[in-house]
N, C-alpha and C positions, 0 to 999 in steps of 0.2 A: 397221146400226150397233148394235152390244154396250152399250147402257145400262144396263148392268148388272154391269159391269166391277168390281171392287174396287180401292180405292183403294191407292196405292203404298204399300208398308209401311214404316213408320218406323224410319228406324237408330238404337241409339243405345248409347253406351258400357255397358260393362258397369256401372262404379258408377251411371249412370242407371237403368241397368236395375234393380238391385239395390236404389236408393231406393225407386224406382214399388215392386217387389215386396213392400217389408217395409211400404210405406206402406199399401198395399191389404189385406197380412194384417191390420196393425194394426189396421184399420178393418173388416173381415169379422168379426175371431177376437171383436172387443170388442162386435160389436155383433150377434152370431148365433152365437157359439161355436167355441169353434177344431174342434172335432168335427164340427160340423155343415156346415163349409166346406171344399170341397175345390180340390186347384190348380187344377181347370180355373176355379174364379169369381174366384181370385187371380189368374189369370194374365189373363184375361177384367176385370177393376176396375183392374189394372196396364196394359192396354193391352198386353201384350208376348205374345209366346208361350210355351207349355211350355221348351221349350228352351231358353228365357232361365231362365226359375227354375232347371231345375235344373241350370244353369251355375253359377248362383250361389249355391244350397243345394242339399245333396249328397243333402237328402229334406225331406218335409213336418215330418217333427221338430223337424230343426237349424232350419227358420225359423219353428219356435213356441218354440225356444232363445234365437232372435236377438228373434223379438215380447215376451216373458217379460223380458230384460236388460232393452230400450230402455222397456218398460213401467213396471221396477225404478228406472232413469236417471229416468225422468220422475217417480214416486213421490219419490224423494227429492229432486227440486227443489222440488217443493213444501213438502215439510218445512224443507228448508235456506231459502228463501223465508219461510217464516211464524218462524222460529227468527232470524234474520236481523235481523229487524225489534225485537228485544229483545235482544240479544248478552249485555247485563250483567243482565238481569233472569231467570232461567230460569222464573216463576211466570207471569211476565205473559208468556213465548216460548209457553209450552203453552196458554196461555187465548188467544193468535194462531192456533195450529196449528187451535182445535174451530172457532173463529169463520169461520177461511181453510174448515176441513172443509165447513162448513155451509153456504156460501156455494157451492162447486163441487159440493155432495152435491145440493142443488136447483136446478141445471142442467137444464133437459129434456132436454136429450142426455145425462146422466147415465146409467149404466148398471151402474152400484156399482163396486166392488172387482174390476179385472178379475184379480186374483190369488185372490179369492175365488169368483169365477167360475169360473176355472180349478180351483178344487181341487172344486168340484160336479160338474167334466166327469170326470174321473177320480179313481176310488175308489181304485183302489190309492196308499197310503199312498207305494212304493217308488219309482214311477213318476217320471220328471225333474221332470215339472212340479209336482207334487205337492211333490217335496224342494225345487223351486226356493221355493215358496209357501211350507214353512214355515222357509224361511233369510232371504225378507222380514218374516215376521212377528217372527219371534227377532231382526230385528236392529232393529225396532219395537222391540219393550218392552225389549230393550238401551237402544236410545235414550231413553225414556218412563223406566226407572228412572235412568238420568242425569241429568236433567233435572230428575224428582223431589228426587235425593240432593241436588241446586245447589239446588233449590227451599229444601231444609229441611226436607223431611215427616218428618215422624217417624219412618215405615215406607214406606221408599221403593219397595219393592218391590209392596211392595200396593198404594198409589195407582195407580204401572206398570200393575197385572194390570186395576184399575178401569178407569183412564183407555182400555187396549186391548180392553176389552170394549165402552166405550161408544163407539168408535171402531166395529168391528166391528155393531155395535147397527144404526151409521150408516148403512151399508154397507145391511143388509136392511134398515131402515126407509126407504131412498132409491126402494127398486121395489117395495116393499109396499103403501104409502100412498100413498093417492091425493094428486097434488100440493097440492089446496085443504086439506088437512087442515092444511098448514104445520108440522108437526112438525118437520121440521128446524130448526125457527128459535129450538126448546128447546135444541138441542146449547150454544150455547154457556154459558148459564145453568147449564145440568145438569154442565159441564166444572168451572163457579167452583165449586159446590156440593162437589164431588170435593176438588177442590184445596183447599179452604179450610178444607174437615173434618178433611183431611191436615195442616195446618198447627197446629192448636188445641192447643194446652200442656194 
């Protein structure tokens, strides 16, 4: 008797398919580099075969295309989530947004900026992922000088460039320091400080 047999292989619709696959990259590319990982471990974390991915994405590209959007999608819920919570106050939304930061930035499973992330895996400036990373950040300090201008600051663009540096700051001070240092737990003080210098007649 064959004890050794493999087990029957699991059917399953293509959008199944497709879920498993962008779920596994999501969780590879973020947490070990999308360069560093290749289909056979995506496809190996998805449970499916080669053949399933590249049914469903036409190469390793296009599904660092689709991880990059859905990464985009989840970025901005968070913002729209902290923004939300202040609709009529824009001063007190952005002093939500460092606090909401600060709070998911000292997560242990933390693992920064994966659009920052991605712009350290590749140099070339031209490169998709690269353009995609800097059309999330332009539309960061789009949103950060809006918010400012509702705020009231005086130079609302410069708060923007403050406020998206200390943002960024956040980003490498979250895998820099050591957790017990607690540094993150200055963001949101360091965010009022910004804001409130911005505001002074």
């Amino acid at each position: 008797m064959n004890t050794t047999a493999k087990p029957p292989r699991t059917i399953v619709d293509a959008d199944t398919a497709a879920a498993r696959i962008l779920d596994a990259a999501e969780t590879l590319f973020y947490r070990e580099g999308s360069r560093n990982v290749g289909v056979d471990a995506v496809v190996k974390e998805a449970g499916v075969n080669k053949m399933s991915l590249y049914r469903q994405f036409s190469s390793k590209d296009e599904l660092l295309r689709r991880y990059l959007q859905r990464r985009d999608d989840r970025f901005w819920g968070y913002v729209d989530a902290s923004l939300e919570l202040h609709p009529h106050d824009a001063a007190a939304a952005l002093r939500q947004f460092f606090a909401d930061l600060a709070e998911r930035a000292g997560n242990p499973a933390y693992r920064g900026c994966p659009f920052v992330n991605i712009a350290v895996e590749y140099p070339e400036r031209e490169h998709f992922a690269r353009v995609f990373v800097a059309d999330n950040k332009r539309q960061l300090l789009q949103k950060l000088t809006e918010l400012a201008t509702r705020a009231g600051a005086r130079d609302p663009a410069a708060l923007a460039k403050g406020l998206a540096l200390l943002i960024e700051g956040a980003y490498a001070a979250s895998q820099t320091y050591a957790p017990e240092t607690e540094l993150l737990s200055a963001l949101p003080a360091t965010a009022d400080l910004l804001i409130a210098a911005a505001m002074l007649s």
